[in-house]
C-alpha positions as CSV (number, residue, x, y, z in Angstrom):
1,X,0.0,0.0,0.0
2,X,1.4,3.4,-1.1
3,X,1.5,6.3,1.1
4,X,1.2,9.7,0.1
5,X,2.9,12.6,1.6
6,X,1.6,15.8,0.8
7,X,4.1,19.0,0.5
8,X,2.3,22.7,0.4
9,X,4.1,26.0,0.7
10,X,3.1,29.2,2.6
11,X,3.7,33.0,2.7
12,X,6.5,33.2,0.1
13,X,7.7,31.1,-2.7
14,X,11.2,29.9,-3.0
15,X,11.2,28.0,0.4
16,X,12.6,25.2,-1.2
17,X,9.3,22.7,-1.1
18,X,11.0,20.8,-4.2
19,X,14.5,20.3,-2.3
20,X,12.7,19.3,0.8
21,X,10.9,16.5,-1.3
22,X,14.1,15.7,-2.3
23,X,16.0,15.2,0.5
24,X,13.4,13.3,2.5
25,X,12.6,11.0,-0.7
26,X,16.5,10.7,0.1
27,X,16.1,9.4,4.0
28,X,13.9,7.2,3.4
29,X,15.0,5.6,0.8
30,X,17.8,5.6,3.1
31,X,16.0,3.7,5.1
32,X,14.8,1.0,2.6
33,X,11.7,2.2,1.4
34,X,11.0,2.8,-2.1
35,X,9.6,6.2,-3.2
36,X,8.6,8.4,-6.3
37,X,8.3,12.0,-6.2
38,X,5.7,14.1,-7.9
39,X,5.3,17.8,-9.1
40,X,2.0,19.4,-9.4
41,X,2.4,22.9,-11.1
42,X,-0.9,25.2,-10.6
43,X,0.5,27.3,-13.9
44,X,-2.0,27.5,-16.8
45,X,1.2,26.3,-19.4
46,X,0.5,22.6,-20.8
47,X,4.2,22.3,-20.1
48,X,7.1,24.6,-19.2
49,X,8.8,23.8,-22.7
50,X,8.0,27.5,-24.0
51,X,8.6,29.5,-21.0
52,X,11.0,32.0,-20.9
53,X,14.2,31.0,-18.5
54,X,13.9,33.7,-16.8
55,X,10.5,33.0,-15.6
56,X,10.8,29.6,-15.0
57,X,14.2,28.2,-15.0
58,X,15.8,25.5,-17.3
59,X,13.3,22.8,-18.8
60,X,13.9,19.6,-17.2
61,X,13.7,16.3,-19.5
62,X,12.7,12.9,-18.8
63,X,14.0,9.8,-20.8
64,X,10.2,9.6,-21.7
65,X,10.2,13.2,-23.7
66,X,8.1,14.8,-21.1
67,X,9.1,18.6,-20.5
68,X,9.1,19.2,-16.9
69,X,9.7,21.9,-13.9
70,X,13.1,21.9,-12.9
71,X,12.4,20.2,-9.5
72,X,12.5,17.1,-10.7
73,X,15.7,17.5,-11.2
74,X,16.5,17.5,-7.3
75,X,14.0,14.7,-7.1
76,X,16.1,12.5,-9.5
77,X,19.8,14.0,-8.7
78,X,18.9,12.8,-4.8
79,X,17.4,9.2,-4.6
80,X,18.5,8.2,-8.4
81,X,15.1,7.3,-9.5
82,X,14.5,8.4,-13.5
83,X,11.3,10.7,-13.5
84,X,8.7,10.2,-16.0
85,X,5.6,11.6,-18.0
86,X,3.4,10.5,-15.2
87,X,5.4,12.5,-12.7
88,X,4.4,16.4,-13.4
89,X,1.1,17.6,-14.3
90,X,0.1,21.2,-14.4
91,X,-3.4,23.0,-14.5
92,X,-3.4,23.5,-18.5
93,X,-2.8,19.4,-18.9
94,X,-5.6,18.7,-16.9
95,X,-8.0,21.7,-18.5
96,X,-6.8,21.0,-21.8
97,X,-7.5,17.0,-21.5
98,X,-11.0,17.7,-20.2
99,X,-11.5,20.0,-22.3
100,X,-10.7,18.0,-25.3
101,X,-13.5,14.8,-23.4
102,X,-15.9,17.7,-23.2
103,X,-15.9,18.4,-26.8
104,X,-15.9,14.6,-27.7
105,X,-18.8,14.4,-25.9
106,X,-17.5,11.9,-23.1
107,X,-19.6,13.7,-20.4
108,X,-22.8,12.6,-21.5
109,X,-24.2,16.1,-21.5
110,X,-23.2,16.9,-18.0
111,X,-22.0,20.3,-16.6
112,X,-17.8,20.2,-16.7
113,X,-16.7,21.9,-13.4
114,X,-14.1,22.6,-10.9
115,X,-15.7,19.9,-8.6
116,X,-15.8,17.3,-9.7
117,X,-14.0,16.9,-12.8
118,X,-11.0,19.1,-12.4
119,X,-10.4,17.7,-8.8
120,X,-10.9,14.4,-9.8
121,X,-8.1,14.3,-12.8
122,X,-5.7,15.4,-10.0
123,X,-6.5,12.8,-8.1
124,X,-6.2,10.2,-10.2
125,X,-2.8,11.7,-11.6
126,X,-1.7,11.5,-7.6
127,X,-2.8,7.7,-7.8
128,X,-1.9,6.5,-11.0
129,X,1.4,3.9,-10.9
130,X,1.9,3.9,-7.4
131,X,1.1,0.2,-6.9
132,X,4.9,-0.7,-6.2
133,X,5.8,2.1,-3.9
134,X,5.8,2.4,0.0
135,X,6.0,6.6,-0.1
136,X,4.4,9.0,-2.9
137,X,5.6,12.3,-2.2
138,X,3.6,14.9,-3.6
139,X,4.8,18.7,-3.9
140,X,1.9,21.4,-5.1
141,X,3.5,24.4,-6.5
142,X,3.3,27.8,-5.0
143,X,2.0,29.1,-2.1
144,X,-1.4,28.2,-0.1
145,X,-4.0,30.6,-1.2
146,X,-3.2,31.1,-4.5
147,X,-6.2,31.8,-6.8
148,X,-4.9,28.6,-9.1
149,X,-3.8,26.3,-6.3
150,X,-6.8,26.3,-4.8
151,X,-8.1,22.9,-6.9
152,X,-4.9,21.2,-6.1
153,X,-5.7,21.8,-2.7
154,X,-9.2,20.6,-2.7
155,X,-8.2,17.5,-4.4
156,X,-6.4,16.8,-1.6
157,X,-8.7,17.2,0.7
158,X,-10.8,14.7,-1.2
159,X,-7.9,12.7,-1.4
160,X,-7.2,12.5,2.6
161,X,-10.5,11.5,3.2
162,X,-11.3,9.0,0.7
163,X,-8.0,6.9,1.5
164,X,-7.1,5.2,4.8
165,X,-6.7,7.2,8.0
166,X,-2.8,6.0,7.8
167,X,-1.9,6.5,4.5
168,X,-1.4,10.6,4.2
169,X,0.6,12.9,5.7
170,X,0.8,16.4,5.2
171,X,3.9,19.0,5.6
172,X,3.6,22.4,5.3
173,X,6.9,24.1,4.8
174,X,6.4,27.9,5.8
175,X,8.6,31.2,6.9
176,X,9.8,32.0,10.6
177,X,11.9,35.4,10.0
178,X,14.2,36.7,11.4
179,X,13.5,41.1,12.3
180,X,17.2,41.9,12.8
181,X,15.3,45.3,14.5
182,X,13.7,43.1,17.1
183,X,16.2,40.2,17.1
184,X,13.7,37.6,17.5
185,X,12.3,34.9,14.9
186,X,8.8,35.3,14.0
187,X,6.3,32.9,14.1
188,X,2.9,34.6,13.3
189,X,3.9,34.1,9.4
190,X,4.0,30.7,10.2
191,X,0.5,30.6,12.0
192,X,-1.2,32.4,9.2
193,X,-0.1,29.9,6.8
194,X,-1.3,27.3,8.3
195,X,-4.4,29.2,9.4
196,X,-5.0,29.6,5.8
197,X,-4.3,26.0,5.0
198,X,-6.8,24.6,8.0
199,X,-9.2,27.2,6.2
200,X,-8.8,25.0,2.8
201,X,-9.8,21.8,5.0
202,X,-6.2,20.5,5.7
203,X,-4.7,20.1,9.0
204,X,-0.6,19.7,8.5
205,X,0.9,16.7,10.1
206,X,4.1,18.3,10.1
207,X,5.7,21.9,9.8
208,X,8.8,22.9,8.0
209,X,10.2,25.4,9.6
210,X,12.8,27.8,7.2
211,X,14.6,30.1,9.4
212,X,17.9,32.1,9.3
213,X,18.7,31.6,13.1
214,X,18.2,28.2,15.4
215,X,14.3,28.1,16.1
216,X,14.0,28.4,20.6
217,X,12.3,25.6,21.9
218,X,10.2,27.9,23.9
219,X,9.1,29.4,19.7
220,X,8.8,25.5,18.4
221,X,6.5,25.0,21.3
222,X,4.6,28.1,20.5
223,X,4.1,26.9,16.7
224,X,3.1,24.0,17.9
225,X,0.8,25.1,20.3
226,X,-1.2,27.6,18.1
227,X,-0.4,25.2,14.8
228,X,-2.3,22.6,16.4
229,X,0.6,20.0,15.9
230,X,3.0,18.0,18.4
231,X,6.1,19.8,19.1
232,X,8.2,17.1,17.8
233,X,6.5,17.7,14.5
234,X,8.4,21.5,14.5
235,X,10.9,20.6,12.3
236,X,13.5,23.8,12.1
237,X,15.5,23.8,8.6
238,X,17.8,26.3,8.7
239,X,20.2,27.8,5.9
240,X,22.7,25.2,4.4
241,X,26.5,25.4,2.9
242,X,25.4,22.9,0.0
243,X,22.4,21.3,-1.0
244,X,23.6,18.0,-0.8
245,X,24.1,18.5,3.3
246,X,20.1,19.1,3.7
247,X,19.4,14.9,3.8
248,X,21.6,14.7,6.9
249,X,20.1,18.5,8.3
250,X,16.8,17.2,8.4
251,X,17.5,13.5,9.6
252,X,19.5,15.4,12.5
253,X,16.5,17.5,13.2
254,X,14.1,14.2,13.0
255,X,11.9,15.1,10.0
256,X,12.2,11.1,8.8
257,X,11.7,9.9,11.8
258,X,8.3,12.3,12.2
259,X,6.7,11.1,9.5
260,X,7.5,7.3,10.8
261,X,5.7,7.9,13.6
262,X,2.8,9.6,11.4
263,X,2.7,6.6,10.0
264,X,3.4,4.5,13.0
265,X,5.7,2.2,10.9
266,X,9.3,1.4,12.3
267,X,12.3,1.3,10.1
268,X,16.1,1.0,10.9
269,X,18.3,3.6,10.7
270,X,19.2,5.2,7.6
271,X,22.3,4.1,5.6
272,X,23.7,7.3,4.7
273,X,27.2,7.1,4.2
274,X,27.3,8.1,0.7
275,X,25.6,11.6,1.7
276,X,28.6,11.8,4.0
277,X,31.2,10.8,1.6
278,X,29.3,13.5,-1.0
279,X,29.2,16.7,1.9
280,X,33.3,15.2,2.8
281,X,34.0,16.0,-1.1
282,X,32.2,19.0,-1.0
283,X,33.7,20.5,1.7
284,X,37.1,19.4,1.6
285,X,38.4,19.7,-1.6
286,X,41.9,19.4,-2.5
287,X,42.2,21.9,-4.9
288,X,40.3,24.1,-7.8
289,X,39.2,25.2,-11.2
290,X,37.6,28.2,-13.1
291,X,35.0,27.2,-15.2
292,X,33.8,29.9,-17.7
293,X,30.2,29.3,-18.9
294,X,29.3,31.1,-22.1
295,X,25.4,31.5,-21.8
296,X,22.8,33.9,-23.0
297,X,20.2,33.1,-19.7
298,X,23.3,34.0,-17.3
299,X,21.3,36.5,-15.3
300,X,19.3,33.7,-13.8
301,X,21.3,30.5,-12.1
302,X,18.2,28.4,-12.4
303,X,18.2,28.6,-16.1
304,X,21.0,26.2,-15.8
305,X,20.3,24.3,-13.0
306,X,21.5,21.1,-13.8
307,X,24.4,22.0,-15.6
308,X,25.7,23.9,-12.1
309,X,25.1,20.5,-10.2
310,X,26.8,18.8,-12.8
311,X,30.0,20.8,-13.0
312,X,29.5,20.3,-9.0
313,X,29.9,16.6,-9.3
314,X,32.3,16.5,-11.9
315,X,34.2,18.2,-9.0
316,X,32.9,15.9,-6.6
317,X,34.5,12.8,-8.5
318,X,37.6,14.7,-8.9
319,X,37.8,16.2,-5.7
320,X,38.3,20.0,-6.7
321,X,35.9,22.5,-5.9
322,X,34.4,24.0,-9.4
323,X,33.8,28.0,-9.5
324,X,31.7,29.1,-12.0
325,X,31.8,32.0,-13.8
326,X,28.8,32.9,-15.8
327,X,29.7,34.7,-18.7
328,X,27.0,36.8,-20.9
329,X,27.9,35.8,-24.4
330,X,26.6,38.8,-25.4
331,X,29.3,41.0,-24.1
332,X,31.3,38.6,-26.0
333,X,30.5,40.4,-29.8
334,X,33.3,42.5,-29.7
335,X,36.7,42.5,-29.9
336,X,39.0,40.0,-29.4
337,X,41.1,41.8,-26.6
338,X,37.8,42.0,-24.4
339,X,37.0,38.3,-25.4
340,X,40.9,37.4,-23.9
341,X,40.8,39.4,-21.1
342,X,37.6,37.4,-20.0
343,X,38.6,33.7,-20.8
344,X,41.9,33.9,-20.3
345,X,41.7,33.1,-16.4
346,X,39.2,29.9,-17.3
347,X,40.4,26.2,-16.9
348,X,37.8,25.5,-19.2
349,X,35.0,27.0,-21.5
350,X,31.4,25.7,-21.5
351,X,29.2,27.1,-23.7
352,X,25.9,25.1,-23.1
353,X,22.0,25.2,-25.0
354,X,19.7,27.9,-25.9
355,X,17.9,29.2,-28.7
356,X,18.3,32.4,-31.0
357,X,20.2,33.8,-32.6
358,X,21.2,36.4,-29.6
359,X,24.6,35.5,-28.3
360,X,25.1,33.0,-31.2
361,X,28.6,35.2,-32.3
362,X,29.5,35.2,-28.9
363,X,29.7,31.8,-27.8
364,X,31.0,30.7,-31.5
365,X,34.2,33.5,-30.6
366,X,34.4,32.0,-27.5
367,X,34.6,28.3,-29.1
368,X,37.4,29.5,-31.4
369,X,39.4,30.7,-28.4
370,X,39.2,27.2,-27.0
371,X,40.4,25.7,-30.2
372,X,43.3,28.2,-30.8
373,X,44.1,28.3,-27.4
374,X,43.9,24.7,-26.1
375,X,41.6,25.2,-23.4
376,X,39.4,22.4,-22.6
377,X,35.9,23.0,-24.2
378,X,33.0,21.6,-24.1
379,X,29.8,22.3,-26.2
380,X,26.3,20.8,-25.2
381,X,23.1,21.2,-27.7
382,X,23.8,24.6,-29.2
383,X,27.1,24.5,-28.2
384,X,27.7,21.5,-30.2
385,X,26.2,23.4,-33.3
386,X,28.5,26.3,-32.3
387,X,31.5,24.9,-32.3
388,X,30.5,22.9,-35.7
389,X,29.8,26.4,-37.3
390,X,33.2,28.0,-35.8
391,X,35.0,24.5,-37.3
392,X,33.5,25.4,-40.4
393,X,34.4,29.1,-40.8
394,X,37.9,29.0,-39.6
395,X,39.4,25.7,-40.0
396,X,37.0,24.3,-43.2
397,X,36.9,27.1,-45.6
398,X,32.9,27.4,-45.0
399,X,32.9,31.4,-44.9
400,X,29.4,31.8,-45.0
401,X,28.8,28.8,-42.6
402,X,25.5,29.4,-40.2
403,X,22.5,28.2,-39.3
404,X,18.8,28.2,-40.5
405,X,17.9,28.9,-36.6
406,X,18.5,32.7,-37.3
407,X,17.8,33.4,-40.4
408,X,18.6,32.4,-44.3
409,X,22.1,31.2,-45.2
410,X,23.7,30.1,-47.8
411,X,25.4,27.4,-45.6
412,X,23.1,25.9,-43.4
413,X,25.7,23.7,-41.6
414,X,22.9,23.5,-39.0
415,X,19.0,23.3,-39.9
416,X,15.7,22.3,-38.3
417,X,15.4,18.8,-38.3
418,X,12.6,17.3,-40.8
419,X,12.4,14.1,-39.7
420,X,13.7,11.1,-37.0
421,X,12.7,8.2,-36.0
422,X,11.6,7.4,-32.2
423,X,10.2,4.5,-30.2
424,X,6.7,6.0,-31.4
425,X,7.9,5.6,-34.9
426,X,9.0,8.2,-37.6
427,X,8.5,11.9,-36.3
428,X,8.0,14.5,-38.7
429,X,8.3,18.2,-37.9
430,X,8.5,21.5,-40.4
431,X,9.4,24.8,-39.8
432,X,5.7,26.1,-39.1
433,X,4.6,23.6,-35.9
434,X,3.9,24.4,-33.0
435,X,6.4,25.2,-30.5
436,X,5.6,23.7,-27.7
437,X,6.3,19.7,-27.6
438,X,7.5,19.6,-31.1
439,X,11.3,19.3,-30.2
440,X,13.5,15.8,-30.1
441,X,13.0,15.0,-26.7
442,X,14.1,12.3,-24.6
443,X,16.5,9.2,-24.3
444,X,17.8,8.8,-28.1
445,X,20.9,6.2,-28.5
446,X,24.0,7.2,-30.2
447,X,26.9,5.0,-31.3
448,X,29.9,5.7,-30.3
449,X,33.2,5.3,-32.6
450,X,35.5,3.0,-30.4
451,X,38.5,4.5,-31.1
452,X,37.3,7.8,-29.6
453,X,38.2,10.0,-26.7
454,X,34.5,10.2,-25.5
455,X,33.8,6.1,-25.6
456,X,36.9,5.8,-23.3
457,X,35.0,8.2,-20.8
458,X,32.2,6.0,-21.5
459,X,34.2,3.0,-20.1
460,X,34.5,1.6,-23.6
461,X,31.1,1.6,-24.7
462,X,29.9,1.7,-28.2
463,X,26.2,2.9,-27.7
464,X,24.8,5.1,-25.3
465,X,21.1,6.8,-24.4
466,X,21.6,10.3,-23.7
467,X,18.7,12.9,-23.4
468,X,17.8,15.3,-25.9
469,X,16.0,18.4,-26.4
470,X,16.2,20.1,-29.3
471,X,14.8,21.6,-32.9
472,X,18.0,22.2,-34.9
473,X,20.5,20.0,-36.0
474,X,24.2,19.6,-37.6
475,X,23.6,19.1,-40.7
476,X,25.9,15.3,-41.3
477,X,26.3,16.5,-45.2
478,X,29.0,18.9,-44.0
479,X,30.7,16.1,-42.1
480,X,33.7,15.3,-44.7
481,X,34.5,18.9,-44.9
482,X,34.4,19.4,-41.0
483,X,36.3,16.7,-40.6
484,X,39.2,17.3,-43.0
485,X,39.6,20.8,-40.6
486,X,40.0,18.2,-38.1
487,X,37.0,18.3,-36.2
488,X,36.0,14.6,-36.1
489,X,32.4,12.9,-35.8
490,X,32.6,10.7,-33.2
491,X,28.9,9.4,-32.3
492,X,25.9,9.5,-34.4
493,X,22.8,8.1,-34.6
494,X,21.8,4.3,-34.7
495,X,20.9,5.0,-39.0
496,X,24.2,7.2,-39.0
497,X,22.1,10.5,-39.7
498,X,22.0,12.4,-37.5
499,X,25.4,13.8,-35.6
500,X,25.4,13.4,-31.8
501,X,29.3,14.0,-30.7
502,X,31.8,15.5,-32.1
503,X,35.7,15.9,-30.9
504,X,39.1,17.3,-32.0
505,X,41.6,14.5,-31.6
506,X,44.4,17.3,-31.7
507,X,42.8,19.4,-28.2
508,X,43.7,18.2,-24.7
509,X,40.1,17.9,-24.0
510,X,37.4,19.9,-27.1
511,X,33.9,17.6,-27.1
512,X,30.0,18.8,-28.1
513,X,27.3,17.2,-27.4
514,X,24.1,17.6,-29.3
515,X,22.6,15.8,-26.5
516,X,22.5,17.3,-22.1
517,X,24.5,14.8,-20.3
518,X,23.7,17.0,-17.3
519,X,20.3,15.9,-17.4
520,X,21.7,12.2,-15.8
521,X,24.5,13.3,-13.8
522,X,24.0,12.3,-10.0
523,X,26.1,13.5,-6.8
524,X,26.9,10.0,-6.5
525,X,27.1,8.9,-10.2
526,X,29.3,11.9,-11.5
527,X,28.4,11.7,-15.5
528,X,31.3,10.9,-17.1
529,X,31.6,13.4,-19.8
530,X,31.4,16.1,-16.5
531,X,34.3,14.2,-14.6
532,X,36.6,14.1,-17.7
533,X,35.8,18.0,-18.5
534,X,36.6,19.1,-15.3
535,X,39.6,16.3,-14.7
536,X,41.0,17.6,-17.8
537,X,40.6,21.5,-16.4
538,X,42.6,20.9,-13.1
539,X,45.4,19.9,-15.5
540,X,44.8,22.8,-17.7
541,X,45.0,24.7,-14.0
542,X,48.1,23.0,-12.8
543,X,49.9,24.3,-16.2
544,X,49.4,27.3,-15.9
């Protein structure tokens, strides 16, 4: 029998509800369990795949194709279970599904409303492959009272009282702030919040408590006290100097153990000695590298969420701490003093995905700068098409080389993709679809030349499944004429179509990707294209 655990937010966003599903998915795991984490996402967007970065953060794909909100990210970096279609639903899924059984006529002529047809989609999303798990832990987006959270909230209600009295818990993580002018943590935020919530129908189990300073017994018993929940069940979560410490914060301040006894189940102690040996790398590392990131979303960290925890565990596996600079390829469109003066201090150069043409000379100046000056490069997605195109101009003749992504060329080394074929079958796509959904997205293999610098960091494989999100691609009819300026095609597709890696056997370390390894890269399963990069930077550091 699955049970569900339930995760709301109150009084501000950003408490960090997704990292808090995380990290308990993590403990009790731990503690032999098996678990699956969910997202609900009150937004009216099908999907996040045509959101702006900067509203959103990065899209985060599943080896299924599904675009998804970048918290499932933490759920898969921190118990290692793949997500999947079935694990994110937002508000314009469900409207536009029953929308869609409306107009088929699958109602029978009934009236289509909030209650019960909205609220019972949720539910059965919340219920649907769960018969294998002993924990579901559910996370609504945004904060309680929200005009469009309010159905997620009611389904849950339902929820609670249609399953057994033992099988749902919920946690409210909420705000107790700190007035520097009073010096004293605040708990009437807190009592609000939950004030709201019990308003909604829902009594939390438990209470996350984000705070700045250690949370007084005597204000834990207070929360407690006007929260209507044991005192135990005030779990404080203060600040932490990595992400990857919060499993162990929270089983030292007994949030695991809490919803145990919710549960009244009894489980042995957690084995976490990897998160140990991951916080131990973390914090004592035995030396560093510069990592210059050449992006056009750099204004916003989440935009590249997963490529930061990636470059973190590629640090992890080599026991270096990795500083990242985030570099506006914008500002890098001008001369190439300026463009020097900025990457010359880098260990390595990382230009990673995006879309338009904005930047575009920028990270392809920045690509040449690798190549001419051997610093260890790596491309992902568009970077991959970026370095193809700088291959192309400078070292293949191509003058005119560019690609169909901004505009008409003459050259289209890279172009929308037409066609390719999936495990749904052949996929066809022209310039005028839709955006959202349309993209290559999801686990594609690639083969892998076995000679190769990248099937060595593979272990010696020759085939790999890498995820993909993308519109554009290298165009392979260029490939003889890239590869006589040395630029060598070292993975392509299963029909040998469509490029997926290249490499420059002649660079200390120069790979693109067309794929995003970072998508798969795990504290405790460094991806291996992230440990050679940043191996091959600390020796680029130790030359210098």
């Amino acid at each position: 029998m699955a049970r569900f655990i339930f995760i709301t937010g109150g009084v501000v966003s950003s408490l960090g509800k997704g990292l808090m599903a995380a990290s308990l998915a993590a403990l009790l795991q731990a503690r032999g369990y098996k678990v699956r984490i969910r997202k609900f996402d009150p937004y009216l967007n099908v999907d996040p795949g045509t959101m702006s970065p900067y509203q959103h953060g990065e899209v985060y794909v599943t080896d299924d194709g599904a675009e998804t909100d970048l918290d499932l990210g933490h759920y898969e970096r921190f118990t290692g279970v793949s997500a999947r279609q079935a694990d994110n639903i937002t508000s314009g899924r469900i409207y536009r599904d029953i929308i869609a059984k409306e107009r088929r006529g699958d109602y029978l002529g009934a009236t289509v409303q909030v209650i019960p047809h909205v609220t019972d989609a949720i539910k059965d999303f919340a219920k649907t492959e769960t018969e294998d798990l002993d924990f579901v832990l559910c996370e609504i987006g945004g904060t309680v009272g929200d005009i469009e959270g309010l159905p997620f909230i009611e389904a849950l209600r339902q929820l609670h009282n249609e399953l057994e009295r033992d099988q749902t818990c919920f946690v409210h993580v909420t705000l107790v702030p700190y007035i520097a002018a009073a010096g004293e943590l605040k708990t009437k935020p807190t009592q609000h919040s939950v004030r709201e919530l019990t308003g909604l129908g829902i009594q939390p189990d438990i209470l996350l408590c984000r705070c700045e300073k250690p949370l007084p017994e005597i204000e834990r018993a207070k929360i407690a006290l006007f929260c209507n929940v044991r005192k135990q069940a005030v779990i404080p979560a203060l600040d932490a100097s990595s992400i990857y410490s919060v499993p162990l914060q929270y089983h030292a301040e007994g949030l695991d153990a809490e919803v145990l006894y919710h549960f009244g189940m009894t489980a042995p102690e957690p084995e976490l000695s990897r998160w140990e040996d991951i916080v131990d790398r973390y914090q004592h590392p035995e030396g560093e590298v510069t990592i210059g990131v050449v992006g056009k979303y750099v204004g916003l960290p989440d935009a590249y969420k997963s490529l930061n925890e990636a470059l973190v565990h590629g640090g992890m596996a080599n026991r270096v701490r990795v500083n990242i600079k985030w570099l506006d390829a914008e500002l890098f469109e001008a001369d190439d003093a300026e463009i020097a003066a900025k990457l010359e201090p880098m260990h390595g150069i990382l230009v990673p995905g995006g879309f338009g043409i904005r930047g575009s000379e920028g990270k392809i100046a920045s690509v040449r700068f690798a190549r001419e000056r051997k610093v260890p490069f790596f491309g992902i997605c568009l970077g991959m098409q970026m370095a193809c195109i700088e291959a192309a101009r400078n070292t293949a003749g191509i003058a005119g080389a560019g690609s169909t992504e901004f505009g008409e060329t003459t050259e289209p080394v890279v172009g929308i993709i037409t066609e390719w074929m999936s495990p749904e079958g052949l996929q066809t796509r022209g310039a005028d679809t839709d955006l959202g959904g349309t993209m290559r997205l999801g686990a594609f293999e690639a083969k892998l030349a076995g000679n190769s610098h990248v099937s060595a960091m593979y272990g010696g494989a020759t085939s790999i499944f890498e995820r993909h999100r993308h519109r554009y691609e290298v165009n392979s009819a260029y490939r003889e004429r890239l590869e006589q300026g040395g630029l060598v095609f070292s993975g392509m597709s299963p029909d040998g179509l469509l490029p997926e890696i290249v490499e420059r056997p002649d660079h200390p370390w120069f790979v693109g990707v067309q794929f995003h390894p970072e998508l798969k890269s795990r504290p405790f399963d460094p991806h291996p294209l992230f440990a050679g990069f940043i191996a091959a930077a600390l020796q680029q550091a130790r030359l210098v």
